[in-house]
C-alpha positions as CSV (number, residue, x, y, z in Angstrom):
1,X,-12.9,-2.2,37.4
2,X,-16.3,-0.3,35.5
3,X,-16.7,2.5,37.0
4,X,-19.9,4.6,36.8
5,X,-20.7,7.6,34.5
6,X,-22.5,10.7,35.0
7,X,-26.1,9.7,34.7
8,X,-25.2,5.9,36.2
9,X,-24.0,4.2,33.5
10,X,-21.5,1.8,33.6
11,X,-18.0,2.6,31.6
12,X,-17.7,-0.2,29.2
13,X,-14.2,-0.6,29.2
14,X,-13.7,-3.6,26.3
15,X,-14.9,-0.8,24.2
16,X,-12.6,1.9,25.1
17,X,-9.5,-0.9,24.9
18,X,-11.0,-2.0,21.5
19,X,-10.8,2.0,20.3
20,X,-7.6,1.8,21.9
21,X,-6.6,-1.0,19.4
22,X,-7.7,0.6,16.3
23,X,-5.8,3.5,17.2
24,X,-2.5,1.7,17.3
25,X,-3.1,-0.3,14.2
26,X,-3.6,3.1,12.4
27,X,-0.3,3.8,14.1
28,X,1.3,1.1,12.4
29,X,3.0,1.0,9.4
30,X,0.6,0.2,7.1
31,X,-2.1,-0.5,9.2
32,X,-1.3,-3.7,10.2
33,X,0.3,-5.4,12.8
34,X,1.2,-8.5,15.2
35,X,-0.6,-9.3,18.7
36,X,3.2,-9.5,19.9
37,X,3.9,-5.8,18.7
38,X,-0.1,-4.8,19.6
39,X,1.1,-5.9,23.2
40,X,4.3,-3.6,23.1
41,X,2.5,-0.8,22.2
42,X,-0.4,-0.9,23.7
43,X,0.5,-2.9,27.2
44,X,-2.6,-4.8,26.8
45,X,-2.0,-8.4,27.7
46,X,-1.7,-10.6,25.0
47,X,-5.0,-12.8,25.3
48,X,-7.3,-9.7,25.8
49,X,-5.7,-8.2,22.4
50,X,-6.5,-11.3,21.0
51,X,-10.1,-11.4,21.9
52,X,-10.6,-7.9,20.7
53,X,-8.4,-8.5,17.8
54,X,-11.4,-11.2,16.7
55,X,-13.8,-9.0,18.1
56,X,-13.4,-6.6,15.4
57,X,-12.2,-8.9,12.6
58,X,-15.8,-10.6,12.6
59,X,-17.4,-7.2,13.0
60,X,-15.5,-6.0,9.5
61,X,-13.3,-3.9,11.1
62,X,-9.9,-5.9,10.5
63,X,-8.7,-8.6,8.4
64,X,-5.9,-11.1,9.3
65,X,-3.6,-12.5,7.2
66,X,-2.3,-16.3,7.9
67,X,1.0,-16.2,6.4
68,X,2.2,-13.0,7.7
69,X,0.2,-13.5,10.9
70,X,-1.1,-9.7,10.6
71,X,-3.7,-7.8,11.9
72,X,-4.9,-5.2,9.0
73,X,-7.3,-2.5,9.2
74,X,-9.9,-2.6,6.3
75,X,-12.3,0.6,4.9
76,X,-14.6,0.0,7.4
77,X,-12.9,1.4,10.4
78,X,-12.2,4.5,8.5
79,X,-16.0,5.2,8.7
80,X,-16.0,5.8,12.1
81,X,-14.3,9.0,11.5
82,X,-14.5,10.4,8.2
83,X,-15.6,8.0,5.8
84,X,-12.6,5.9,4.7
85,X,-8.9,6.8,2.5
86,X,-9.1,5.6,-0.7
87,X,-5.8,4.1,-0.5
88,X,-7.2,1.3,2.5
89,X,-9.7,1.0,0.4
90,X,-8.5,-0.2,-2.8
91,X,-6.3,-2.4,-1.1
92,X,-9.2,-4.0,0.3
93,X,-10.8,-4.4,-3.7
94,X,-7.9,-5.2,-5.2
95,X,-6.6,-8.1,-2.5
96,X,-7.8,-11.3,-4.8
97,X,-6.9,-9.7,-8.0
98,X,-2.9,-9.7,-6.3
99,X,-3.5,-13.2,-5.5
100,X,-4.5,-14.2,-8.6
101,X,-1.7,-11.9,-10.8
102,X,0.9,-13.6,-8.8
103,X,-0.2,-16.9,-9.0
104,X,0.1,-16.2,-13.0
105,X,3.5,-14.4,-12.5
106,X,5.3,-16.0,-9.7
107,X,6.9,-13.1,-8.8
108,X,4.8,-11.1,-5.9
109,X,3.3,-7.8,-6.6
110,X,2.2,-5.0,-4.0
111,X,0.2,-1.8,-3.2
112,X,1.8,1.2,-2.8
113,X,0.7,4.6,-1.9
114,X,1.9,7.8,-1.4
115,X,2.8,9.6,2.2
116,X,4.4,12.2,2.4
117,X,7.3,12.7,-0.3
118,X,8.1,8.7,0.2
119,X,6.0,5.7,-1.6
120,X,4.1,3.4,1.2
121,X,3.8,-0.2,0.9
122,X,0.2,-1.2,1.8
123,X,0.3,-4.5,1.0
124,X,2.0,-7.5,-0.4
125,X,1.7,-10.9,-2.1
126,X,5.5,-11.7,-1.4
127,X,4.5,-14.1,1.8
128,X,2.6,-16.0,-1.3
129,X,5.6,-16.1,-3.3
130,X,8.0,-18.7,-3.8
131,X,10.2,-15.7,-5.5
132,X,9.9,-13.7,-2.5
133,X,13.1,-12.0,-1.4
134,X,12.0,-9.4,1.2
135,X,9.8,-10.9,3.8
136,X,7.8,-8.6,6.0
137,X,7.2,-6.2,3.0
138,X,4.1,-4.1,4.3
139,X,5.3,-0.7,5.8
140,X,8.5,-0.3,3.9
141,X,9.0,3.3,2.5
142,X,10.2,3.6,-1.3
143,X,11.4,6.4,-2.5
144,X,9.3,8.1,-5.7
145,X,11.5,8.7,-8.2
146,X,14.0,5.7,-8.5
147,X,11.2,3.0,-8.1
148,X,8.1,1.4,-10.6
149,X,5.9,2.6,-8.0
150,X,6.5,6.2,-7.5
151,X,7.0,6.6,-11.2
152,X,3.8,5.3,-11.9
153,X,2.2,7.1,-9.0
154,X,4.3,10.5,-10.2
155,X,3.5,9.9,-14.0
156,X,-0.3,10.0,-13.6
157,X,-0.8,12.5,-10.5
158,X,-3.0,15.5,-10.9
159,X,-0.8,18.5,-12.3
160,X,-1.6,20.1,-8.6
161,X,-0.4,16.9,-7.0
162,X,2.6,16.4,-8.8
163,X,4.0,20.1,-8.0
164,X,3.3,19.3,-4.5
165,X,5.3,16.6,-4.4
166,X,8.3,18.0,-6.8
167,X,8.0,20.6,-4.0
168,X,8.7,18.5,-1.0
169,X,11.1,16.2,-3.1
170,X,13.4,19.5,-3.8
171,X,13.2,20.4,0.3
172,X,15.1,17.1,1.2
173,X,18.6,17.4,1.5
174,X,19.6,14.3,-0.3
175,X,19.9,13.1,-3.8
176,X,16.0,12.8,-4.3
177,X,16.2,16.8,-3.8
178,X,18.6,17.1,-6.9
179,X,16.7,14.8,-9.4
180,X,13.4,16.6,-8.4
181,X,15.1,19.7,-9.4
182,X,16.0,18.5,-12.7
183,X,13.2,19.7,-14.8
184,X,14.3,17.5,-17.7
185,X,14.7,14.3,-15.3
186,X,11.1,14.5,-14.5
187,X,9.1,15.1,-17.7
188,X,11.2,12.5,-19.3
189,X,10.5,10.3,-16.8
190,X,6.5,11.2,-17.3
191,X,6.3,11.0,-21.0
192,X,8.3,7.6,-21.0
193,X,6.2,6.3,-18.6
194,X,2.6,7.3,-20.1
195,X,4.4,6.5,-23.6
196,X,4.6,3.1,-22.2
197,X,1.8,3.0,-20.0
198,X,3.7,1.5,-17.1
199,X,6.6,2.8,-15.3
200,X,10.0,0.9,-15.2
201,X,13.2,0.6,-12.9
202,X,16.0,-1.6,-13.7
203,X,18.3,-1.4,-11.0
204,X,17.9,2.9,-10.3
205,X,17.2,2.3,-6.7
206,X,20.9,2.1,-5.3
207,X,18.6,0.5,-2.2
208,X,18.1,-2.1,-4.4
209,X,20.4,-2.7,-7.5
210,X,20.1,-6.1,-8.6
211,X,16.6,-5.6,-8.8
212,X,14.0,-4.2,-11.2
213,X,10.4,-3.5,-11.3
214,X,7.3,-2.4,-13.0
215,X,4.2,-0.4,-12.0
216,X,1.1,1.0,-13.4
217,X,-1.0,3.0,-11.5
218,X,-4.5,2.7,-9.9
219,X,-7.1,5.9,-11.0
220,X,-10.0,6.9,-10.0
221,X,-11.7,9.7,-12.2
222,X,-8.5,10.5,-13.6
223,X,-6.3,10.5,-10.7
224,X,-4.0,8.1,-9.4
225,X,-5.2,6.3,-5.8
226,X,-1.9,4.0,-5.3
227,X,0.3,1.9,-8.0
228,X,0.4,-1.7,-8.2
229,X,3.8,-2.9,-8.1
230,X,5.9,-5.9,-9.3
231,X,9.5,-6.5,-8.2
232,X,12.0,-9.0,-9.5
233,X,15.4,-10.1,-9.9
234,X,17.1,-8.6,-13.3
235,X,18.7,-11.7,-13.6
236,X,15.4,-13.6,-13.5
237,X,13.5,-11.4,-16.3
238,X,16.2,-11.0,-18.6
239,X,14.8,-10.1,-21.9
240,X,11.8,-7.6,-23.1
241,X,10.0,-10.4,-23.7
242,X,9.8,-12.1,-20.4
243,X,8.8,-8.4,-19.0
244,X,6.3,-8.1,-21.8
245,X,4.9,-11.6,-20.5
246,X,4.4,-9.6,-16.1
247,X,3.1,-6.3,-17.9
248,X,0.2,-8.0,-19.9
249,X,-0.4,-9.6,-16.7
250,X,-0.1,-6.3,-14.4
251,X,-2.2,-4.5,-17.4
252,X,-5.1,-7.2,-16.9
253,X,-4.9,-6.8,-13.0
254,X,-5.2,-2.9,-13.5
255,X,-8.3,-3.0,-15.6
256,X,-10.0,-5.4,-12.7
257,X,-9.3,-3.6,-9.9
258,X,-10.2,-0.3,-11.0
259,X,-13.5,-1.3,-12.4
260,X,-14.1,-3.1,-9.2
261,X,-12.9,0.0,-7.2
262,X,-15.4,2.2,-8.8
263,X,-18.1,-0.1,-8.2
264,X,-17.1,0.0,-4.9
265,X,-17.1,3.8,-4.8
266,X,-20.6,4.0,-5.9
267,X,-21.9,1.4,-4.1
268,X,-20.9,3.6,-0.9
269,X,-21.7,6.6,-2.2
């Protein structure tokens, strides 16, 4: 039931359970999330979060995708607080330019971000693909310096960036903490990568072996906002040429999104 505030206003309480729903989306692994696992967490029955989910979707708050069935927040809501992370936001620009690069590829392509000393996947085509092998891609953590998209990320991060993260690398306690600390590892890795102009894995994620991948990353004046991935089966992309073919394509994407990014950027100031 409303109950009544100082000064006899009535506590609007669709609001507060709204709020409450952006707050477990940001929760979520990338943001996103079903009405099934908004339910669990928030203990909301399932119609009401479905009303507020739509709520907010046709006030620009959220976006829902149909063939992951996934509620995901967009830039906007990251106005209420503190203007919005670039990383939600150029995964809201660059979201038709995935479509289209892998409509032209097959394979599916992502954004992914950095948290932490761990890569983020923001988003995925991979529900679009027919050569999709990992369903339910959002939210998985990759690590940085076995994968296309932490190289990428790595290779073009701000020299004050990149120690920061060697930094936290060399605290783990695993194998990522070794490689880190190998000083020739990682500048190789660096000038190979910015040689190229894309960063390449064929089969170094032990996660992963029988796959590879390529990445370039995604600037803004000259530092790197998120990488934009593409994964695929070694045995499906066998020669230089037919990964020639997806970086031309990945290259093209790059150039799109970025200039649409920074038109975004100064559009909101």
């Amino acid at each position: 039931m409303a109950r009544n505030l100082d000064g006899g206003y009535r506590l609007c309480q669709s609001l507060v359970k709204g709020l409450d729903i952006l707050a477990a989306l940001n929760r979520s692994s990338g943001g996103s999330a079903s009405i099934a696992e908004l339910t669990r967490t928030t203990g909301m029955h399932r119609t009401t979060i479905k009303r507020l989910l739509e709520t907010l979707r046709e006030a620009g708050y959220l976006e829902w995708d149909p063939a992951t069935n996934l509620y995901r927040l967009t830039f906007r809501v990251h106005q209420l607080s503190y203007g919005f992370r670039d990383n939600v936001a150029i995964t809201e620009v660059a979201w038709p330019m995935m479509r289209a690069l892998s409509r032209a590829i097959v394979w599916p392509c992502s954004i992914v971000s950095l948290e932490g000393d761990e890569m983020i996947v923001r988003a995925s085509t991979r529900s679009y693909s027919p050569l999709s092998f990992h369903p339910g891609m959002p939210g998985r953590r990759l690590p940085i310096l076995t994968t296309a998209a932490g190289r990428a990320y790595l290779a073009y991060a701000q020299l004050e960036e990149l120690a920061a993260i060697l930094d936290l690398l060399q605290g783990r306690t695993d194998d990522y903490a070794r490689l880190a600390a190998d000083d020739r590892f990682v500048q190789t890795l660096i000038a190979q990568t910015r040689e190229r102009g894309y960063a390449l894995n064929q089969g170094e994620w032990t996660d992963e072996p029988k796959f590879g991948g390529v990445a370039v990353p995604l600037r803004f004046q000259d530092r790197a906002v998120s990488s934009l991935n593409v994964i695929f089966l070694s045995r499906g992309v066998k020669d230089d040429a037919a990964r020639r073919k997806i970086v031309d394509h990945l290259f093209e994407a790059q150039r799109e999104i970025e200039e649409r990014f920074a038109a975004h950027r100064q559009q909101m100031g």
